[in-house]
N, C-alpha and C positions, 0 to 999 in steps of 0.2 A: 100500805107501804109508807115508809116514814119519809120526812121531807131528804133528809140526810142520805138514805137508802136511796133516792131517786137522784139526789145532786150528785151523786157519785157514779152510778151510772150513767148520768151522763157525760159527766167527765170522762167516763173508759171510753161513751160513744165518740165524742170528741177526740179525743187521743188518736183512735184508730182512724177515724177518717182524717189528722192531720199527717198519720203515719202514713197512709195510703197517696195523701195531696204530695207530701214531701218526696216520697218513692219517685211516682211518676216525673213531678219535674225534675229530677237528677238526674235522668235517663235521657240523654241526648243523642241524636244521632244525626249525619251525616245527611244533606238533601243532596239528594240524585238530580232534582228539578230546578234547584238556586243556578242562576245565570250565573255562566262563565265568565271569566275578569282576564284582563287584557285586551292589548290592544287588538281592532276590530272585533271588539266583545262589550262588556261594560267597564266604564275606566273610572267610577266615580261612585261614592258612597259607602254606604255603611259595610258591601263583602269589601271592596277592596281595602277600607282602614281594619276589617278584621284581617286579612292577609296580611298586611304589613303591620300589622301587632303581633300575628301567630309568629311570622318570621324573625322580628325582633327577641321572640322571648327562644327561639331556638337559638338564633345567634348568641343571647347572653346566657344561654344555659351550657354552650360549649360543646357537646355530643361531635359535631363535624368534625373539631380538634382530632388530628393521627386518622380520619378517616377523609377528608375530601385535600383533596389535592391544591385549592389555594383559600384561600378565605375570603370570605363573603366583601364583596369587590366597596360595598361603601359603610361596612360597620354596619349597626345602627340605618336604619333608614325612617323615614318623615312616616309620622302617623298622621298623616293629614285627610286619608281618605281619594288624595287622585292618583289615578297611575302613570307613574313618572319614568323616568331612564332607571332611576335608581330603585325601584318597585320593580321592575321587567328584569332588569339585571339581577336582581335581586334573588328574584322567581327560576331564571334560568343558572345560576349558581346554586340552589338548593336543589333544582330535576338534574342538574349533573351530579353532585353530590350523593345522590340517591340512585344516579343512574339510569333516570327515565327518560325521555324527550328533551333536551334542552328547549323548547321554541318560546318560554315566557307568558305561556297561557295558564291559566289555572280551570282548568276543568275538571271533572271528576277523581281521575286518577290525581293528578297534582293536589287539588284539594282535600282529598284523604290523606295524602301523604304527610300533606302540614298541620293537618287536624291533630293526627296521631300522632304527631315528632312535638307538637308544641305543647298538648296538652292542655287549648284554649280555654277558653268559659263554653259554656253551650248555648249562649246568646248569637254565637259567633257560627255553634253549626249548621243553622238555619240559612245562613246567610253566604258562606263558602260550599261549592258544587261538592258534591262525594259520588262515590261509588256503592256504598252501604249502608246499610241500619241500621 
């Protein structure tokens, strides 16, 4: 076999195992197990600054517009990572919106629902509760 003949299959082997590397990380899903956010839950870190990023990118994407009955009570909210008035408020104007529980918690259900609505990064599924797979 020629050197040529051999550098090039390795390159297909290559390829295919970057195809296969690339596949798998892009497949994100939902943790059933990531702690719950809010108050009397955990109120600090990296799920709650993805929760007030998922929400932010719902709110500037508009979707609620003609479907939720008032708008999201403070714009924009702090991506700062703690949960605040305006983080809880926040949380409980999007479970109305949607129709679920108002109470300000993000648990499983609430955290799918913001997963799915915002379309985050998949850095962020790990780390917001889900219901799914």
């Amino acid at each position: 076999m020629s050197i040529k003949t051999k550098l090039a299959k390795g390159a297909v082997a290559l390829a295919v195992v970057g195809a296969s590397l690339l596949g798998s990380a892009a497949t994100a899903s939902a943790n059933p197990n990531a702690a719950w956010l809010g108050y009397g839950y955990t109120t600090s870190g990296k799920g709650v600054w993805c929760v007030q990023q998922d929400l932010n990118k719902i709110i500037n994407k508009g979707v609620w517009r003609g479907w939720a009955s008032t708008p999201p009570p403070y714009g924009n909210i702090a991506e700062d990572g703690a949960w605040g008035r305006q983080t809880a408020a926040t949380v409980k104007w999007f479970q109305s919106w949607l129709g679920s529980g108002a109470d300000g918690i993000v648990g499983p259900e609430t955290g799918s629902l913001i997963l799915s609505n915002s379309e985050g990064n998949s850095y962020c599924w790990g780390l917001i509760p889900g219901d799914y797979l």
